[in-house]
C-alpha positions in Angstrom: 12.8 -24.0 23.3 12.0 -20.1 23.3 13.0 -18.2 20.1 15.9 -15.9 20.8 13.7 -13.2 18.5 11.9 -10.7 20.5 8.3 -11.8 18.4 7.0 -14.0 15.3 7.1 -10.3 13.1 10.9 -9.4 13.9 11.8 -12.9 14.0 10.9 -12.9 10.1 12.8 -10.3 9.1 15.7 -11.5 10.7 15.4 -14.7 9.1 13.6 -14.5 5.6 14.2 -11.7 2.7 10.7 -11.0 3.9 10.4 -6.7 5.1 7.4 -5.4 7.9 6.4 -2.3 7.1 3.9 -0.3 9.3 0.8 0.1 7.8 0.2 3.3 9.3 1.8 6.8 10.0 0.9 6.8 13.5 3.7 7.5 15.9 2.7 5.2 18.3 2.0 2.3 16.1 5.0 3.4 13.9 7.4 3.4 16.7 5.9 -0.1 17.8 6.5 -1.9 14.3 10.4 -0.2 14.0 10.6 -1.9 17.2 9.4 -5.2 16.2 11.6 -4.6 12.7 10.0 -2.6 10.4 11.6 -1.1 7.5 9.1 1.4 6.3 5.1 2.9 6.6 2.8 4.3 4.3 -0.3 7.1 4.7 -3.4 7.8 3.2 -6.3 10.1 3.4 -8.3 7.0 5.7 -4.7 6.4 7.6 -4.5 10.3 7.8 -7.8 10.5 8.9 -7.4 8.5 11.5 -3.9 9.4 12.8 -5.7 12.8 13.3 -8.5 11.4 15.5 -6.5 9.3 17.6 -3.6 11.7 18.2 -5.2 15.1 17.6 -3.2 16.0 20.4 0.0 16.4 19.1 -2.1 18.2 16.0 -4.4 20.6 16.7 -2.0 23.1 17.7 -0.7 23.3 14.6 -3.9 23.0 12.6 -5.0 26.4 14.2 -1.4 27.9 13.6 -1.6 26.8 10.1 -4.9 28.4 9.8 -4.0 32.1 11.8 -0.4 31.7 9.5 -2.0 31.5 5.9 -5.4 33.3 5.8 -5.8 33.0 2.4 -5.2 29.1 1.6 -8.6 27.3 1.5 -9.7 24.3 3.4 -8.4 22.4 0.5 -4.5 23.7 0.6 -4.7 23.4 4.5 -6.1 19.9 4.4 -3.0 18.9 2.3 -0.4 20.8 4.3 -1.2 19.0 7.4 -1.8 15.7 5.0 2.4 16.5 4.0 3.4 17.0 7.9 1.7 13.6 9.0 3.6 11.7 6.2 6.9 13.5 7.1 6.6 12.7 10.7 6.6 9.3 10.0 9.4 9.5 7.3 11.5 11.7 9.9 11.0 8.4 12.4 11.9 6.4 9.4 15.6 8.2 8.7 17.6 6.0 10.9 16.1 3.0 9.3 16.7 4.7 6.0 20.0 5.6 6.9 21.0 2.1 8.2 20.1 0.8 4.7 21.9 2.6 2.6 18.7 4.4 1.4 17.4 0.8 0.2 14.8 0.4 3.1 13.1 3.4 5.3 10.9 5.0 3.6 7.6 6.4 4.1 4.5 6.7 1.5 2.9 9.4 0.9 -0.8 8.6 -2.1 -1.5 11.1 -4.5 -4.7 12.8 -4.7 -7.4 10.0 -5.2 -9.9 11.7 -7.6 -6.8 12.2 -9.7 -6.9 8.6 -11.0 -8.0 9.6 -14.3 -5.1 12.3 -15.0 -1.6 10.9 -15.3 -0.2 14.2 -15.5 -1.8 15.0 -11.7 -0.6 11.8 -10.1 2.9 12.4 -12.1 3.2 16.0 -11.1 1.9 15.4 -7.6 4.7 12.4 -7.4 7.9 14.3 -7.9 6.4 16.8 -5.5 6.1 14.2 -2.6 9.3 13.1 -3.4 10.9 16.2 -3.3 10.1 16.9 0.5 12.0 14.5 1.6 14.5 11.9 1.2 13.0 9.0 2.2 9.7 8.9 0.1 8.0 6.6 -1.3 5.1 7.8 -3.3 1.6 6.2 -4.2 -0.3 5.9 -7.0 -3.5 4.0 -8.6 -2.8 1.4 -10.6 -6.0 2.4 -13.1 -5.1 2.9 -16.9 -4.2 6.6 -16.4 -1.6 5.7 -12.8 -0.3 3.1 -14.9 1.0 6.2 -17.0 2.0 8.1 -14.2 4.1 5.2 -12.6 6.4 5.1 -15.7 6.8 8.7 -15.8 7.2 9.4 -11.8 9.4 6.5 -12.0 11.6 8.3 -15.0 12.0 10.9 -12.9 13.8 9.2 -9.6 10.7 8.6 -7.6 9.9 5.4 -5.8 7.1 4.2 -6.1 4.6 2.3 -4.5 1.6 1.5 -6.7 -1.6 1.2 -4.7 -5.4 0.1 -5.6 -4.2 -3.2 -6.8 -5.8 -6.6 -6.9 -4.9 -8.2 -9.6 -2.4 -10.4 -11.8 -2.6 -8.2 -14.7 -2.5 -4.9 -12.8 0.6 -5.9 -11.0 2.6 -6.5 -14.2 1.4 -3.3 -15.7 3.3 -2.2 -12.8 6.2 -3.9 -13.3 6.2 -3.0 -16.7 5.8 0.4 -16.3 8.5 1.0 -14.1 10.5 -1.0 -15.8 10.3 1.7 -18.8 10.8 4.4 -16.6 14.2 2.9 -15.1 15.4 2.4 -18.9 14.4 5.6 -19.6 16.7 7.6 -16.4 19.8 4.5 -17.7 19.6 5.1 -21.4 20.1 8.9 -19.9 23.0 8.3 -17.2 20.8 8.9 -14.5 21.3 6.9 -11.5 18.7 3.8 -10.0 21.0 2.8 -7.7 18.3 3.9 -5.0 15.1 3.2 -7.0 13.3 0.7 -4.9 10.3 0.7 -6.5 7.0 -1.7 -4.9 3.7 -2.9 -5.9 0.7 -3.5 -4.0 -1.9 -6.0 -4.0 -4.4 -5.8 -1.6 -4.8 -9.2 -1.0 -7.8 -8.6 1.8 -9.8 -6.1 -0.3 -9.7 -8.9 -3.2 -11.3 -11.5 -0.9 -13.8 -8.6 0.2 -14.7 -8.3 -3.2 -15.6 -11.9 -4.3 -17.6 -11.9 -0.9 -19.4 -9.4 -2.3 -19.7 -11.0 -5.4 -21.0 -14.3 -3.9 -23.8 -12.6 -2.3 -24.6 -10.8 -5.0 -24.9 -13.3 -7.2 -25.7 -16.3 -5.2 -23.1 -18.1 -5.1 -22.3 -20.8 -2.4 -18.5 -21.6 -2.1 -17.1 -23.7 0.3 -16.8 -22.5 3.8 -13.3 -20.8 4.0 -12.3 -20.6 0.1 -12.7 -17.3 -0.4 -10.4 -16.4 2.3 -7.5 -17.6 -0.4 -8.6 -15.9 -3.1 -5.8 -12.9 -2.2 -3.2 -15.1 -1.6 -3.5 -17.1 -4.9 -3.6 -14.1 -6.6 -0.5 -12.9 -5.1 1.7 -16.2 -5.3 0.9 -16.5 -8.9 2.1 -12.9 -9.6 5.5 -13.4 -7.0 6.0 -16.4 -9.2 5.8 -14.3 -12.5 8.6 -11.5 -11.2 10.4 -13.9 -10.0 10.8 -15.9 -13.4 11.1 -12.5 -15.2 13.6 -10.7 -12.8 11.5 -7.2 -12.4 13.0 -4.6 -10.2 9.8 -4.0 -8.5 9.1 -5.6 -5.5 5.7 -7.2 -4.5 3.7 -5.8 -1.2 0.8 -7.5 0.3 -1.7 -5.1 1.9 -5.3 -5.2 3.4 -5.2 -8.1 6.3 -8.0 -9.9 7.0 -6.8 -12.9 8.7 -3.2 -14.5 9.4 -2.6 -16.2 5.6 -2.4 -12.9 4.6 1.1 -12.8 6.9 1.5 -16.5 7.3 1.4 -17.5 3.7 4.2 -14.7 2.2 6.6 -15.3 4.6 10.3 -16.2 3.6 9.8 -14.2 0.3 11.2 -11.3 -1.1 8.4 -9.5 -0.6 6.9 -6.2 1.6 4.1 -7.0 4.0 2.7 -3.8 5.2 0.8 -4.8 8.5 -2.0 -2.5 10.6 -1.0 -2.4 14.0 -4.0 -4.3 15.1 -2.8 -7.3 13.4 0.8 -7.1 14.2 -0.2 -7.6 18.1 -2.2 -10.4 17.1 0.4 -11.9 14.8 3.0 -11.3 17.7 0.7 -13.1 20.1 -0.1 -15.8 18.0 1.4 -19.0 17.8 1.5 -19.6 14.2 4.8 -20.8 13.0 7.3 -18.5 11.0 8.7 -20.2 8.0 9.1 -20.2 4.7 5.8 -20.9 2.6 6.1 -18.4 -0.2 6.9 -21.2 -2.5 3.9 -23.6 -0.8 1.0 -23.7 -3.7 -2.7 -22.7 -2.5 -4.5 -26.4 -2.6 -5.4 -27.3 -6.1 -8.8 -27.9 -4.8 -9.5 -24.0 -4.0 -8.0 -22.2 -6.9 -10.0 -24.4 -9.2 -13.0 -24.3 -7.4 -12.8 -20.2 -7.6 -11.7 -20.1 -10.7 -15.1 -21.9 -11.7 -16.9 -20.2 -9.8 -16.3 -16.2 -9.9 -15.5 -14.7 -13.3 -13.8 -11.6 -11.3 -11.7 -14.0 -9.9 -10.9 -15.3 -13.6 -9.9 -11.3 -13.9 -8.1 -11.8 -11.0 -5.9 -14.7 -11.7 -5.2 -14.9 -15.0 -2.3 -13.2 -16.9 -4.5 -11.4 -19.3 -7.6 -10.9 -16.8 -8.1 -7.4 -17.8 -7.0 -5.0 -20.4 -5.6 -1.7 -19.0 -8.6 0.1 -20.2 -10.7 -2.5 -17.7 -8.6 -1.5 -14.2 -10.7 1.1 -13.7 -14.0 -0.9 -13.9 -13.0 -3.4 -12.0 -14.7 -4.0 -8.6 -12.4 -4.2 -6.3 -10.8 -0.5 -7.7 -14.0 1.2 -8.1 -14.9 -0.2 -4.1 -11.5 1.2 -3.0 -11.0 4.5 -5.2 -14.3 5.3 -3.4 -13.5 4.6 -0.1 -10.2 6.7 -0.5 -12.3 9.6 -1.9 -14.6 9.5 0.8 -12.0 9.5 3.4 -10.1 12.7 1.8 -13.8 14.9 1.7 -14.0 13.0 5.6 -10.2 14.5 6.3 -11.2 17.7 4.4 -14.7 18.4 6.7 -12.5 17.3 9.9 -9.6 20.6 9.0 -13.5 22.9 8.0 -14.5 22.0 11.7 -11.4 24.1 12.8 -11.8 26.9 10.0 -15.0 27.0 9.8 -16.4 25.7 14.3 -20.2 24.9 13.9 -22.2 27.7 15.3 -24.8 25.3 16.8 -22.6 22.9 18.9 
């Protein structure tokens, strides 16, 4: 019997607490997921980056007006004007959505700076800015022992937030924490939180990534397919956690790599921001949509990794790392500097228009 529901993706959010967002700012993917039911988006410099390769077209008049408008702003100040206008694209696509909701659902995020994750008072500052163009923003920031700082503060002052360059247990309840602060803070005040809808990321994907990296580092020889649940254990345990202690923050799984990383969260209350790529696949697929939040990973795997892969121990366990340790920790450092790297890549792509090479 066919399912009444357009696809597998909008046929979980009509069915399950579970939300789609797009994991991308693109118009054409973003207006693809809203089809399919998404209820928000998110940017970054790599996202940006991108968007600006594959639809320069609907850009690059407005780089060079930029540049002929305000001769004196650097590459720097240009790169991030055109980084605001890509993110509020997407949020202006997101207003019905947002509207619809009640201002619950529909928002798009915007990441701070990247080499800020040392300096809560950037990230902070740079928050309420981001939040203040528009308003349906959601804003992101590291979850490193400075962003941790910055979420309680940003969060204190109204912004939502959606903290990002997380893989682990502990970091995800530093979140919760943190935010948790900052809404008693704006109540103890009389400020409202009635449209706080604050979320936290765990790049479930990029964790597997890591111990992959880890294995062939070290030598170690798992069984065939393990790894590929290291993400999701990680995840369920902390859903489990804030759902026994009630946190306002909700959980977002990030960074697909194959379908658990869909399959697996679906009929909780959770955000599962999906690349484009994979919602066609999931929407082709025939995996079956229902309600396995609550389904344990196999005994047989968690134990085996947790023997195994002391950064999975770090991973996992409540008290894996010490704030003072997020920033150390593979998976961040691997991902801060791929986020770097894409900003300086974003950066030289707006000096090719200031600055044309002479020699091509």
């Amino acid at each position: 019997m066919a399912s009444k529901f357009k696809s597998p993706l909008h046929q979980m959010v009509s069915t399950t607490p579970t939300d789609l967002w797009n994991d991308s700012c693109s118009i054409k993917e973003l207006t693809y997921a809203i089809d399919h039911g998404a209820v928000g988006a998110t940017s970054n410099p790599t996202i940006v980056y991108n968007v600006l390769k594959q639809e320069l077209g609907l850009w690059e008049d407005r780089i060079h007006q930029l540049i002929d408008q305000k001769p004196d702003w650097s590459e720097v100040e240009i790169t991030w004007k055109i980084f605001e206008e890509i993110g509020l694209k997407g949020a202006e696509l997101m207003l019905p959505v947002f509207e619809r909701e009640g201002g619950k659902k529909g928002r798009l995020s915007i990441q701070t700076n990247p080499a800020n994750y040392r300096n809560a008072e950037a990230v902070a500052e740079q928050a309420v800015y981001f939040n203040s163009l528009a308003p349906n923003i959601q804003v992101k920031a590291p979850v490193t022992q400075a962003g941790v700082k910055a979420i309680e503060e940003a969060t204190y002052q109204g912004v939502n937030i959606n903290a990002t360059v997380c893989f682990t247990v502990p970091q995800s309840l530093a979140v919760a924490d943190a935010v948790e602060r900052g809404l008693k803070r704006r109540e103890a005040e009389g400020k409202s939180v009635a449209d706080m809808s604050p979320v936290c990321t765990i790049m479930v994907g990029r964790v597997d990534d890591w111990l992959k990296v880890v294995a062939k580092k070290e030598g170690i020889i798992t069984t065939p397919g393990y790894i590929d649940w290291a993400g999701v254990a990680v995840m369920k345990k902390a859903y489990g956690i804030y759902q026994k202690r009630g946190y306002r923050t909700r959980l977002l799984a990030a960074a697909y790599r194959n379908h658990l990383h869909w399959s697996e969260f679906i009929g909780g209350d959770v955000v599962l921001t999906i690349p484009y790529k994979w919602q066609l696949l999931f929407n082709q697929s025939d995996v079956e949509v229902k309600n396995r939040i609550q389904d344990p990973v196999p005994a047989e795997i968690v134990d085996s990794l947790y023997e195994q892969f002391e950064e999975f121990r770090k991973a996992y366990d409540e008290d894996g790392l010490t704030e003072a340790e997020f920033d150390t920790y593979g998976a961040t450092v691997r991902t801060l500097r791929g986020f770097i790297n894409s900003y300086h890549e974003l950066q030289g792509f707006i000096r090719d228009f200031m600055l044309p090479d002479p020699d091509k």
